[in-house]
MARBA-29499 format. One record per residue (C-alpha): x, y, z; residue in three letters. Coordinates in steps of 0.05 Angstrom, whole numbers. Example, Ala and Ser with C-alpha at 12.3 -4.5 7.8 and 13.67 -1.06 7.14 Angstrom:
! residues 2
(site (246; -90; 156); 'ala');
(site (273; -21; 143); 'ser');
END
This chain:
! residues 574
(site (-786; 432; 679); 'unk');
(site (-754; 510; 674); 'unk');
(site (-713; 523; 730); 'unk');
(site (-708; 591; 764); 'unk');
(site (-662; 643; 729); 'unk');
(site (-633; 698; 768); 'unk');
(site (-588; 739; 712); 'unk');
(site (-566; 792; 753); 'unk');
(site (-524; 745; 796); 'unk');
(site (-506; 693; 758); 'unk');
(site (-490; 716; 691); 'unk');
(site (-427; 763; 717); 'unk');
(site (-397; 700; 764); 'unk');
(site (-405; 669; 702); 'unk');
(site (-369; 713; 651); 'unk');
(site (-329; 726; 701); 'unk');
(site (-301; 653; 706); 'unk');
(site (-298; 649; 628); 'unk');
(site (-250; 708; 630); 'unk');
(site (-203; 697; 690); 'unk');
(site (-177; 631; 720); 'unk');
(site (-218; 605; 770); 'unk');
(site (-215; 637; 844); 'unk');
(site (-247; 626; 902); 'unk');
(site (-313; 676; 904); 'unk');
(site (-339; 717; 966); 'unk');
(site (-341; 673; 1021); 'unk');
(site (-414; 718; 1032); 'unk');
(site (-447; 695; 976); 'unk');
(site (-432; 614; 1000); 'unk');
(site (-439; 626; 1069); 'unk');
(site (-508; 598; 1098); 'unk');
(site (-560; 638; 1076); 'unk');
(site (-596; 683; 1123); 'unk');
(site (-654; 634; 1124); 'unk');
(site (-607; 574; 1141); 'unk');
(site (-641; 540; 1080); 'unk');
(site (-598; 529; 1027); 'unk');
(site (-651; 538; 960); 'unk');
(site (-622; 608; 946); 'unk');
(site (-553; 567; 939); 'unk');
(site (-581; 512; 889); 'unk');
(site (-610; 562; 849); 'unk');
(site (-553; 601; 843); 'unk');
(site (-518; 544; 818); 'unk');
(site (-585; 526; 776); 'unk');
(site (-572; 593; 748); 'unk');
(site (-497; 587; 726); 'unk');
(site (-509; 520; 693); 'unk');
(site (-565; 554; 653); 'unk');
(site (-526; 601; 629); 'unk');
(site (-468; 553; 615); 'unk');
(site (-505; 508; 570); 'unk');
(site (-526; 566; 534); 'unk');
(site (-463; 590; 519); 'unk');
(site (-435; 513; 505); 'unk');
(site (-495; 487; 463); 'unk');
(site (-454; 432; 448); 'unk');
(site (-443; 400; 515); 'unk');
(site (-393; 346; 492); 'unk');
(site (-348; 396; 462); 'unk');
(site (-272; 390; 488); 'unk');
(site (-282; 468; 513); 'unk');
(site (-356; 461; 530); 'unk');
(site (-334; 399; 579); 'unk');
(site (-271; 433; 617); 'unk');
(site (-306; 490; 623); 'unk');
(site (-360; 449; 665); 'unk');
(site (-316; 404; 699); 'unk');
(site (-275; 463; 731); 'unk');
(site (-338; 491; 742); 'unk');
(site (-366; 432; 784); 'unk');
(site (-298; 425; 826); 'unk');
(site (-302; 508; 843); 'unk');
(site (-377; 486; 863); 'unk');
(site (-354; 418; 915); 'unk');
(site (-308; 473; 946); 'unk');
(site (-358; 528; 960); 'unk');
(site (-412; 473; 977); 'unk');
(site (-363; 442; 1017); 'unk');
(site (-347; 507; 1058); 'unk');
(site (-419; 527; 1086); 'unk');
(site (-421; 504; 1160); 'unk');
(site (-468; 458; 1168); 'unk');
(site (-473; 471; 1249); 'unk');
(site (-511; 538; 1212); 'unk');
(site (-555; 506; 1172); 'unk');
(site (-634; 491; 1189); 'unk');
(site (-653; 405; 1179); 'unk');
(site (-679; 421; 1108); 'unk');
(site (-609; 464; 1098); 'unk');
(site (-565; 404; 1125); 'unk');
(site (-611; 348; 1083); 'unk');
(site (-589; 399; 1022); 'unk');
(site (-519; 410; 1027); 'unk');
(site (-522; 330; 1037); 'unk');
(site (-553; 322; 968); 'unk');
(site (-514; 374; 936); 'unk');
(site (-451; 345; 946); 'unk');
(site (-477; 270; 928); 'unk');
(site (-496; 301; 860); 'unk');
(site (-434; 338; 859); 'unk');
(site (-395; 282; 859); 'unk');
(site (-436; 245; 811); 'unk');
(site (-435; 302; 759); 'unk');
(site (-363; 297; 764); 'unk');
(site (-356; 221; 749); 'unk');
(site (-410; 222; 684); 'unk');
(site (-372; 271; 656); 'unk');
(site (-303; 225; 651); 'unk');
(site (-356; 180; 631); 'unk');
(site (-384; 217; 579); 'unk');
(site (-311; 249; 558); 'unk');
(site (-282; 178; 552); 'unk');
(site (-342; 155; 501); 'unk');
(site (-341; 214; 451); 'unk');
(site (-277; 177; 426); 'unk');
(site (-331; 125; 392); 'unk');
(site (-375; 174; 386); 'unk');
(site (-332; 223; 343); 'unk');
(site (-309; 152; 299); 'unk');
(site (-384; 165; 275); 'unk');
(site (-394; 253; 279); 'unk');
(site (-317; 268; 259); 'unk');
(site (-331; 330; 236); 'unk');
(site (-367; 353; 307); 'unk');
(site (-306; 392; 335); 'unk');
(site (-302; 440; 273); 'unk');
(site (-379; 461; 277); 'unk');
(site (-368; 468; 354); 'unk');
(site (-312; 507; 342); 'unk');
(site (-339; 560; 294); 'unk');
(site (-395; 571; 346); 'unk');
(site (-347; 574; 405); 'unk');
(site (-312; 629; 368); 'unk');
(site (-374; 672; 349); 'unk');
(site (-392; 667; 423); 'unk');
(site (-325; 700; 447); 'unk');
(site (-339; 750; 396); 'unk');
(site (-284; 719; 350); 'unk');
(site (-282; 765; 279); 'unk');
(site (-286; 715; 222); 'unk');
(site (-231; 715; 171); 'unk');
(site (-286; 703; 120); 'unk');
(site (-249; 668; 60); 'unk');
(site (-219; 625; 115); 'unk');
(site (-284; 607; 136); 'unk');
(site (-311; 593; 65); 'unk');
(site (-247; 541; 58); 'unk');
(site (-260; 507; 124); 'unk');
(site (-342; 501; 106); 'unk');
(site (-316; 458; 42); 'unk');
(site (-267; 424; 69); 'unk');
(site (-331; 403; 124); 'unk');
(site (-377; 387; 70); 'unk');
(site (-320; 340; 44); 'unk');
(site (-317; 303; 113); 'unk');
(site (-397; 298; 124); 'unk');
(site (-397; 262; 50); 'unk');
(site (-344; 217; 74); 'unk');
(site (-375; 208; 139); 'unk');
(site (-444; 193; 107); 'unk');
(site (-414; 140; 64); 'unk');
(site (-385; 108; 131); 'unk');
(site (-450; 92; 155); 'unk');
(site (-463; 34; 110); 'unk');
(site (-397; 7; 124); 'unk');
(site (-381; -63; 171); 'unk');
(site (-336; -25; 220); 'unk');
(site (-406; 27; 243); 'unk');
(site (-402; 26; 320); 'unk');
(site (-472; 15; 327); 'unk');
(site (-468; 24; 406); 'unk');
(site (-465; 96; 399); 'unk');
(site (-506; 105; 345); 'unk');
(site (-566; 134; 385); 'unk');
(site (-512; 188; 414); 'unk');
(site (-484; 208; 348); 'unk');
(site (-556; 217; 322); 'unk');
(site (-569; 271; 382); 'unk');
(site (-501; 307; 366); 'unk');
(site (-512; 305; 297); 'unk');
(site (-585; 344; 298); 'unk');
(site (-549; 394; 350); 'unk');
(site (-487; 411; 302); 'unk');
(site (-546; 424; 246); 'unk');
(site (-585; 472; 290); 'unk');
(site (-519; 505; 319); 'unk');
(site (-488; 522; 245); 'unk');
(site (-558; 550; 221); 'unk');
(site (-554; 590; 282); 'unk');
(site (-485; 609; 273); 'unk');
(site (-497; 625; 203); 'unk');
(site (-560; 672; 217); 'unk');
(site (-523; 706; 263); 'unk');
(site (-467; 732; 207); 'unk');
(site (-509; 740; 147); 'unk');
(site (-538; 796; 115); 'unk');
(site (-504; 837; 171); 'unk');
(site (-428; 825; 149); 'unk');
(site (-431; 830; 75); 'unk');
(site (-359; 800; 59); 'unk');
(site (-379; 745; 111); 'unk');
(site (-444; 730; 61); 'unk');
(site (-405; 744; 0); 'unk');
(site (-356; 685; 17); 'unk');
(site (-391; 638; 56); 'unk');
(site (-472; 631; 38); 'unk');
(site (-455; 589; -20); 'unk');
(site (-412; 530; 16); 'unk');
(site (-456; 538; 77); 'unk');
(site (-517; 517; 41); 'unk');
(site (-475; 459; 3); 'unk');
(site (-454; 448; 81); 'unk');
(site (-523; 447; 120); 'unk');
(site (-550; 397; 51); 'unk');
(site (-497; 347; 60); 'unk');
(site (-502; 355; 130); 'unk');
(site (-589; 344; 124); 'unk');
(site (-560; 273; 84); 'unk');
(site (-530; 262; 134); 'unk');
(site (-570; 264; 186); 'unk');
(site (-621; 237; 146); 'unk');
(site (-581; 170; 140); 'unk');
(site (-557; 165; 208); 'unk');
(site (-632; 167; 228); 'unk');
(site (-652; 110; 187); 'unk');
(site (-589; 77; 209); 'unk');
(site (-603; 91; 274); 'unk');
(site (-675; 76; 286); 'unk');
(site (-713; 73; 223); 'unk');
(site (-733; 9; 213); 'unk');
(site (-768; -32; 266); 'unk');
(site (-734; -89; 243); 'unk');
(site (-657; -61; 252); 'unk');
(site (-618; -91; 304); 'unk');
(site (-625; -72; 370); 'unk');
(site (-563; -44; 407); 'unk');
(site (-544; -14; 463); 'unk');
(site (-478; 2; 506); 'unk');
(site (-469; -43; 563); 'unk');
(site (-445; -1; 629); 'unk');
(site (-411; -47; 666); 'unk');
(site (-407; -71; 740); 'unk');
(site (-379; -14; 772); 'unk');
(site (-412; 37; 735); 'unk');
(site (-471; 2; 767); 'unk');
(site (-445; 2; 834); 'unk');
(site (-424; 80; 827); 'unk');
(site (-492; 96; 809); 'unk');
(site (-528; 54; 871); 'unk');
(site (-475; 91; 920); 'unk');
(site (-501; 167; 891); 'unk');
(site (-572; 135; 900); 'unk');
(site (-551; 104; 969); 'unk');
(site (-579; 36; 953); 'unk');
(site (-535; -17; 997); 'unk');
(site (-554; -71; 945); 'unk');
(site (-498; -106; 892); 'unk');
(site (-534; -112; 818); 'unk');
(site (-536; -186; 834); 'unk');
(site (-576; -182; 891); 'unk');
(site (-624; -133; 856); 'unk');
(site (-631; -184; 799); 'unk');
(site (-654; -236; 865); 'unk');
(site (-701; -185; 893); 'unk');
(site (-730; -174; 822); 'unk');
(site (-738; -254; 817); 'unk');
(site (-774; -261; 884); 'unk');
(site (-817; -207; 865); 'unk');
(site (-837; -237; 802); 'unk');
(site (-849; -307; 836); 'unk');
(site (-908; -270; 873); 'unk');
(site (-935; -240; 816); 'unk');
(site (-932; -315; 784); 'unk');
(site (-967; -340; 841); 'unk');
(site (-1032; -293; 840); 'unk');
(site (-1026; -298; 759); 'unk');
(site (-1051; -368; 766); 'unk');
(site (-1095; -350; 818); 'unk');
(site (-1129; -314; 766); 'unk');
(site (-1125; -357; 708); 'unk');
(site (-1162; -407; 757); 'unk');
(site (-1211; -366; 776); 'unk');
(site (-1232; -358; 694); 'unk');
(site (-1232; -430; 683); 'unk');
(site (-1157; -435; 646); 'unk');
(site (-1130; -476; 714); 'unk');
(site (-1048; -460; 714); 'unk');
(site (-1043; -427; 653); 'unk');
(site (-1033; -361; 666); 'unk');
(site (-1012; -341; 596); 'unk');
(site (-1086; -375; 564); 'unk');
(site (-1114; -321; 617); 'unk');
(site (-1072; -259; 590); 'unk');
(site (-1091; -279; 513); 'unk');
(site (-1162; -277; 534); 'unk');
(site (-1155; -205; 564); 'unk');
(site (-1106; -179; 507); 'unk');
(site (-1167; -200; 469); 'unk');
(site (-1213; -155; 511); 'unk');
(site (-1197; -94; 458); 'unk');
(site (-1235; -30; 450); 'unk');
(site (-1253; -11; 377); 'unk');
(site (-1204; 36; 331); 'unk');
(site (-1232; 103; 363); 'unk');
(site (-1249; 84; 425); 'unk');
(site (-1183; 89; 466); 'unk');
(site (-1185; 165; 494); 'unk');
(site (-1261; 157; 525); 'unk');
(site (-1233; 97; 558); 'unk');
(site (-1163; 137; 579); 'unk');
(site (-1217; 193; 612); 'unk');
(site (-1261; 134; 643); 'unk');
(site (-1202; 103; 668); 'unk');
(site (-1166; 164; 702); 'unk');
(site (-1224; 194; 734); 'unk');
(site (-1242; 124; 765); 'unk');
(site (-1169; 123; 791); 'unk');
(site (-1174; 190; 820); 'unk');
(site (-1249; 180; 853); 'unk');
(site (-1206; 121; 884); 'unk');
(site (-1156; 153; 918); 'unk');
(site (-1206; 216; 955); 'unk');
(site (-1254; 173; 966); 'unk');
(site (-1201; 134; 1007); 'unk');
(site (-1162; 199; 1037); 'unk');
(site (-1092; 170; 1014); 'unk');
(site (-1064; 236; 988); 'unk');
(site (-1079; 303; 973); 'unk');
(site (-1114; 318; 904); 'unk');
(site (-1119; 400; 888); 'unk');
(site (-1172; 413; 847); 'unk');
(site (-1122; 444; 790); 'unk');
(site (-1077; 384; 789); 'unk');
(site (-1151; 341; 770); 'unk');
(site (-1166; 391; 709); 'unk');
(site (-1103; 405; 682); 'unk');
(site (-1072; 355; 659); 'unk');
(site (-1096; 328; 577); 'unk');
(site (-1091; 274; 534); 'unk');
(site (-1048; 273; 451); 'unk');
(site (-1043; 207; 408); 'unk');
(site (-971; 173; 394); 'unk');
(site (-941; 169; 329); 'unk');
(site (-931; 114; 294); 'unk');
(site (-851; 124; 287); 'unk');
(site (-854; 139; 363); 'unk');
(site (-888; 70; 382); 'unk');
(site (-824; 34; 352); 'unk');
(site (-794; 52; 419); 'unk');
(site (-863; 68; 467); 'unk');
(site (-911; 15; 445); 'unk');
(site (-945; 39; 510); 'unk');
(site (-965; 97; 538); 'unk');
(site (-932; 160; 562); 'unk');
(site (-948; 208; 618); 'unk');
(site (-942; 278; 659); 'unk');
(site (-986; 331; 649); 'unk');
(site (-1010; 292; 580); 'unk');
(site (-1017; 224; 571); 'unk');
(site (-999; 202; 506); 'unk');
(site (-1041; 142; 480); 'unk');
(site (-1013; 94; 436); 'unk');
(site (-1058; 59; 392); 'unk');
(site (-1056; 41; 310); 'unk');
(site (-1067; 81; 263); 'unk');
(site (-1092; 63; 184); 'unk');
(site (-1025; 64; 159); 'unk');
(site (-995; 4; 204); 'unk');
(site (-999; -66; 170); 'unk');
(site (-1047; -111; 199); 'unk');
(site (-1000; -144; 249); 'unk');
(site (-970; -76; 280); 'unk');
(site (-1050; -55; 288); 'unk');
(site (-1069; -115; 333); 'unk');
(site (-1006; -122; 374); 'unk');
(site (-1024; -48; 393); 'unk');
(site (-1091; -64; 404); 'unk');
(site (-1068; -124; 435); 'unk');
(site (-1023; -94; 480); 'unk');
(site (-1060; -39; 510); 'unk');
(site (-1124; -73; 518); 'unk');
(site (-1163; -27; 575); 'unk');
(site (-1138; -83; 632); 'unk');
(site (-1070; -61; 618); 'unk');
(site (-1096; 14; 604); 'unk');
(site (-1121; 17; 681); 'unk');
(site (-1056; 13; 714); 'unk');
(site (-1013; 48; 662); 'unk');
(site (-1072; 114; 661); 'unk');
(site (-1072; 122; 741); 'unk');
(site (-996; 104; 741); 'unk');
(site (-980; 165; 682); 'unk');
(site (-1035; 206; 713); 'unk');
(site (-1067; 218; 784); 'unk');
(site (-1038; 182; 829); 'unk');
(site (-973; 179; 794); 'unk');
(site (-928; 230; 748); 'unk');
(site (-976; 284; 738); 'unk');
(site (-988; 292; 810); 'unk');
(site (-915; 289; 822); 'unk');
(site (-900; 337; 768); 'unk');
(site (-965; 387; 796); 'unk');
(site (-926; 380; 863); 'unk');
(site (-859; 389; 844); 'unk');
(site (-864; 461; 804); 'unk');
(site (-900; 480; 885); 'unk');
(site (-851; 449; 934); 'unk');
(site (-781; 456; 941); 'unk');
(site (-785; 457; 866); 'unk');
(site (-708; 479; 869); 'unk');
(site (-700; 402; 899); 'unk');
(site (-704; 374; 823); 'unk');
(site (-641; 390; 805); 'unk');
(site (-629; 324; 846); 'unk');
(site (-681; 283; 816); 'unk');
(site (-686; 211; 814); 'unk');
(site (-709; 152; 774); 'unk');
(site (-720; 120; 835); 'unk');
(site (-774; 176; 862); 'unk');
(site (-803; 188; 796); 'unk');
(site (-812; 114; 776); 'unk');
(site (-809; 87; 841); 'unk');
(site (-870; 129; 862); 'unk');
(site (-918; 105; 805); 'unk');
(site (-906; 31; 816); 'unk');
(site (-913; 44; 886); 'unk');
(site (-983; 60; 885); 'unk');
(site (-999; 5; 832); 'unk');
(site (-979; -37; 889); 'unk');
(site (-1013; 5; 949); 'unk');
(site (-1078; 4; 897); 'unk');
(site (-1074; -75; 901); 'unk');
(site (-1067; -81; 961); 'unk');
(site (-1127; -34; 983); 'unk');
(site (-1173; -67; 932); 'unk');
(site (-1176; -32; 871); 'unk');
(site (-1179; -87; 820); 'unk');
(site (-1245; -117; 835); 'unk');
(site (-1246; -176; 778); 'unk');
(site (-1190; -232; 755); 'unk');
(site (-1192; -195; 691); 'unk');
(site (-1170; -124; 724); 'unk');
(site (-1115; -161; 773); 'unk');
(site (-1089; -196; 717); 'unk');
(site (-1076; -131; 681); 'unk');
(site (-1045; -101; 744); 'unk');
(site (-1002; -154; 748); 'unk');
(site (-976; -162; 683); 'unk');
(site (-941; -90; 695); 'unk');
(site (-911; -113; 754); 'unk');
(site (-889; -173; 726); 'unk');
(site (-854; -132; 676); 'unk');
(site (-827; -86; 720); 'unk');
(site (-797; -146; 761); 'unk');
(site (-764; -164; 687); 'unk');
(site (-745; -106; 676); 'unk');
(site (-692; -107; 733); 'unk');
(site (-670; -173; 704); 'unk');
(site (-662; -154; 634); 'unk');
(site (-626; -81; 645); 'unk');
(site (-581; -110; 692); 'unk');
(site (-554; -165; 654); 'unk');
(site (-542; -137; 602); 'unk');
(site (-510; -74; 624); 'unk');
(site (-464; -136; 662); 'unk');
(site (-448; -167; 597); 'unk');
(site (-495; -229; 615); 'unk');
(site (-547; -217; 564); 'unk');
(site (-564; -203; 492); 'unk');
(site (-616; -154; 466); 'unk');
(site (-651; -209; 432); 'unk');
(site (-647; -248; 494); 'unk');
(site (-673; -190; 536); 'unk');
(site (-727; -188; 491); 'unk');
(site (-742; -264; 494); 'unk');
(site (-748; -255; 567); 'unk');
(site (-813; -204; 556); 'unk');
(site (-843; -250; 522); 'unk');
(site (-836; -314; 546); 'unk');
(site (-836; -290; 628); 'unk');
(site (-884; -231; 618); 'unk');
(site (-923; -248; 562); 'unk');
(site (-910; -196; 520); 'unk');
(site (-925; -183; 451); 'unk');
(site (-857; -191; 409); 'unk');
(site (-868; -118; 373); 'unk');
(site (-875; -81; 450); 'unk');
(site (-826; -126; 477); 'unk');
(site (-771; -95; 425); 'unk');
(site (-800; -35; 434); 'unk');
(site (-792; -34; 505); 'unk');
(site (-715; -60; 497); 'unk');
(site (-695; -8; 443); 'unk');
(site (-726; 50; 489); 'unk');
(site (-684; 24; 555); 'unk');
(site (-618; -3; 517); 'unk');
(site (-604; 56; 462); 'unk');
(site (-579; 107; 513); 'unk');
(site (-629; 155; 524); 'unk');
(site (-634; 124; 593); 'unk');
(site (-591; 114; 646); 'unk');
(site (-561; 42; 666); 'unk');
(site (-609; 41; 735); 'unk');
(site (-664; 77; 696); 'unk');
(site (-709; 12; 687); 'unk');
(site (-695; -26; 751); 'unk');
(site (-710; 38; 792); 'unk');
(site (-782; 25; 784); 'unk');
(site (-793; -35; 827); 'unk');
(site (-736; -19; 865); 'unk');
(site (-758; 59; 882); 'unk');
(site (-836; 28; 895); 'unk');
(site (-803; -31; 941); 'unk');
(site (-768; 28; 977); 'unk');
(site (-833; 73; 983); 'unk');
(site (-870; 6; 1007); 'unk');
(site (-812; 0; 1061); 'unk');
(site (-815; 64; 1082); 'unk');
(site (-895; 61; 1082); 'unk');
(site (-888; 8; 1134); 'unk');
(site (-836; 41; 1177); 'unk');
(site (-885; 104; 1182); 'unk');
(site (-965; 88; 1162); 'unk');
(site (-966; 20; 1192); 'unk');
(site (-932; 39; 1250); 'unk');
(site (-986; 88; 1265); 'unk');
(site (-929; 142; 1257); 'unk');
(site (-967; 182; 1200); 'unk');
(site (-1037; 176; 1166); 'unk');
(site (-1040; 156; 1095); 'unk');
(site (-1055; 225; 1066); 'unk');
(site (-998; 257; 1113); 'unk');
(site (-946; 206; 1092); 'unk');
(site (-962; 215; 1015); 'unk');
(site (-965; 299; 1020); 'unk');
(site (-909; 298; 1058); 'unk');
(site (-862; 266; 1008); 'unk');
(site (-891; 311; 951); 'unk');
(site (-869; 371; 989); 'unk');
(site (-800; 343; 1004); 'unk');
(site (-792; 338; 923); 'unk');
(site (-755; 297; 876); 'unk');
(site (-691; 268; 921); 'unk');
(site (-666; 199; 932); 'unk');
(site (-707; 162; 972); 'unk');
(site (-663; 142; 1030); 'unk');
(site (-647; 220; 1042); 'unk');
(site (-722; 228; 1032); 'unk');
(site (-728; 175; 1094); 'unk');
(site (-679; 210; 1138); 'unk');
(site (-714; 279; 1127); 'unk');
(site (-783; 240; 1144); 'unk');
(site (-758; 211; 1202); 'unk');
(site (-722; 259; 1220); 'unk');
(site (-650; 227; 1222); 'unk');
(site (-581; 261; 1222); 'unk');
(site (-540; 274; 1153); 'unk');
(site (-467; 251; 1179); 'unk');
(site (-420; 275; 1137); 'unk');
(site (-404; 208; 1124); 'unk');
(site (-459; 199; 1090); 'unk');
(site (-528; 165; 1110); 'unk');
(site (-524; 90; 1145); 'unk');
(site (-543; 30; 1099); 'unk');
(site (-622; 17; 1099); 'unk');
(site (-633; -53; 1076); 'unk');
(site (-705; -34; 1057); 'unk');
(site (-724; -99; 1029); 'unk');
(site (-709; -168; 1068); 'unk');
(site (-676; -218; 1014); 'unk');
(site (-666; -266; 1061); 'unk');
(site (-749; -288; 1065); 'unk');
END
């Protein structure tokens, strides 16, 4: 979502900084606000990185990422110098989650810094492109035969680069990056090329023939590297494993007192349950203990080629006339009609088989140019038992309500967002649903519980392998033969979480942020603490923060500067 912009102060500290070594700034500007609430503060920082990336399009440049990291250390020191003994609760809870995103800023950057080495073995020629930006932005004058040189001598490298594709030694891990960089150095050099032509005639004179001769070999490029990358459904799937302590790095920022090991248990006891009730099910439709007889017969419970968006509508307003009817949380009228439905392509169901959600759910479902196979797994695959958790987990309950809630409260608060809300939220209330009733057959529990089942997987899979104990073929063995999923979503759903675009935690945080939610549900709701509707408004309003600050802020719990005690929110010894 667009964060708030406020020019007029940020753009001189900014400029400023660019021009001068850093100082320390007015100690009135970081001082506590007069409110004692620190959102001014955050978006004054929101501010300066807007206008940073905008002046660093390429983020992962060797300027673009000093800039930012002696940015983010000026930031820990002002942060670090407003007195919290001056600050309101919600001010202290902030300054708390500033600094723990801070910090974590900090370390992803010598992550990202230390993997543009492989990255660059693929995009050599990135630097130079960055660079002739770089220099139009400080207003550099070109030396326009200079220029013309340097644009052939590029086009030479992107042909040789193009040609290394194909070859044994491609570092496939960091393929998905170099794909990103690669369409950002084409838009930056058309961009930087607009801005000097026609308006410096010796500048067009020179350079607009080797710039076009550039930008083609740079569209082959590109071009190749996608199809490389993610063309074919039937390339290899790869990813870049994180490692333990990247894992435990990222748990600490999201203050999660669990090792990856013991996540991996919790995910296993989870999914024991949701085996249990499976055959439950399958009993209860006459297939005994064969839970995965019972899923076939619902996969094969289809709607017609068509048919998929009246049952999407169907679906979410029967999850939304669940929830009033029930008084669990607040639904505003807008947040009911504003949200809208599009259709997946084809090339974007290689990776998201199912659907997508926010404001607009995206439906996946065939289309008449699939082969016959890719047609029925979709169909297969999101059959409308499976539709009715995914629509009121995309829609109302889930992400659109957050999203409807979060551009209205403490919207400045989602600059420290987390999978483990966002996700964590969603699967929450596919587990508060069951639990208050709202699959009503063994066809409709079954499709709940295939989600969760996969969700309890999906802690498994992500794990291991960013811990160098699995495979991606072996991750995607696992879908199939634990969750029953079809082998074309089950790669689909491994490609999506292993290729990068995703963080390491990304896919456990689902079960992991709903277990949390559940926890804290208990502490609060079943306690008699809070109503239903009072406990799910209130942590709408508090926005998009990890959920054990979002517990201390509830319950109304101190911020030591230690940072917050350990809450074992989930009880693996039972």
């Amino acid at each position: 979502m667009p964060r708030p912009f406020l020019p007029a102060i940020a753009l001189p500290i900014l400029l400023t900084a660019m021009r001068t070594p850093a100082a320390p700034m007015s100690n009135s500007l970081f001082s506590a606000p007069a409110d004692n609430d620190l959102q001014s503060v955050v978006q004054l920082f929101q501010a300066d990185e807007s206008d940073l990336s905008r002046l660093y399009p390429i983020s992962t440049s060797d300027r673009a990422m000093a800039r930012r990291r002696e940015w983010l250390k000026s930031w820990q020191s002002r942060v670090g110098q407003i007195r919290a003994e001056e600050l309101s609760p919600a001010g202290v809870a902030d300054q708390f989650l500033f600094k723990n995103y801070l910090a974590k800023e900090l370390r992803e950057l010598e992550i990202t810094q230390a993997r543009q080495e492989k990255i660059r073995l693929i995009v050599s020629f990135a630097p130079r492109i960055a660079g002739l930006d770089e220099a139009r932005r400080q207003m550099e004058i070109p030396d326009a035969p200079k220029v013309a040189q340097s644009l052939t001598d590029l086009s030479v490298e992107v042909i040789a680069a193009t040609k290394k594709l194909d070859e044994p030694t491609f570092p496939a891990t960091e393929g998905y990056a170099a794909l990103g960089l690669s369409r950002q150095l084409r838009d930056v050099l058309s961009h930087w090329f607009t801005y000097y032509n026609g308006y410096d005639p010796l500048f067009t004179w020179w350079v607009e023939a080797p710039y076009r001769e550039l930008s083609k070999n740079l569209d082959a490029f590109v071009t190749a590297l996608e199809k490389k990358v993610n063309g074919d459904a039937k390339a290899p799937i790869v990813g870049q494993a994180a490692g333990r302590d990247a894992l435990l790095a990222d748990l600490a920022y999201e203050q999660i007192p669990y090792s990856p090991e013991e996540l991996i248990a919790i995910g296993e006891k989870e999914y024991a349950w949701c085996e249990a009730e499976m055959k439950r099910a399958a009993k209860e439709l006459g297939f005994g203990d064969d839970w995965k007889k019972a899923l076939e017969h619902v996969k094969q419970q289809y709607v017609e080629p068509g048919q998929q968006p009246a049952l999407i509508k169907k679906l979410a307003l029967e999850a939304i006339e669940f929830v009033e009817k029930r008084d669990l949380v607040t639904v505003p009228p807008e947040a009911k009609s504003s949200w809208g439905m599009e259709m997946m392509s084809p090339e974007r169901q290689l990776v998201n088989p199912f659907f997508l959600g926010g404001d607009t759910i995206i439906v996946s479902y065939p289309t008449n140019g699939m082969t016959q196979e890719q047609k029925m797994m979709s169909m297969r695959g999101n059959n409308p038992y499976f539709s009715r958790a995914t629509v009121q987990h995309e829609l109302i309950p889930g992400h659109h309500l957050q999203g409807y809630m979060e551009a209205r409260y403490r919207p400045y608060r989602q600059q420290f967002s987390t999978p483990f809300w966002t996700e964590g939220w969603a699967l929450y209330w596919e587990m508060l649903l069951w639990d208050l009733g709202f699959p009503n057959t063994p066809e409709e529990r079954i499709g709940m519980l295939f989600w969760r089942m996969h969700r309890c997987m999906r802690i498994e899979f992500s794990l291991k392998f960013h811990l160098g104990q699995m495979t991606p073929a072996q991750c995607v063995d696992l879908l199939v033969d634990r969750v029953g999923h079809e082998r074309a979503t089950a790669e689909g759903e491994v490609r999506r979480s292993l290729n990068g675009s995703y963080p390491p935690l990304y896919q456990a945080a689902y079960m992991i942020g709903g277990l949390q939610f559940r926890a804290l549900h208990r502490e609060l709701v079943d306690s008699g603490k809070m109503t239903n509707r009072q406990f799910h408004d209130a942590i709408l309003r508090e926005n998009n923060i990890p959920v054990a600050a979002l517990r201390a802020i509830l319950e109304k719990q101190p911020f030591p500067a230690t940072g917050l005690p350990a809450w074992r929110f989930y009880d693996t010894a039972k």
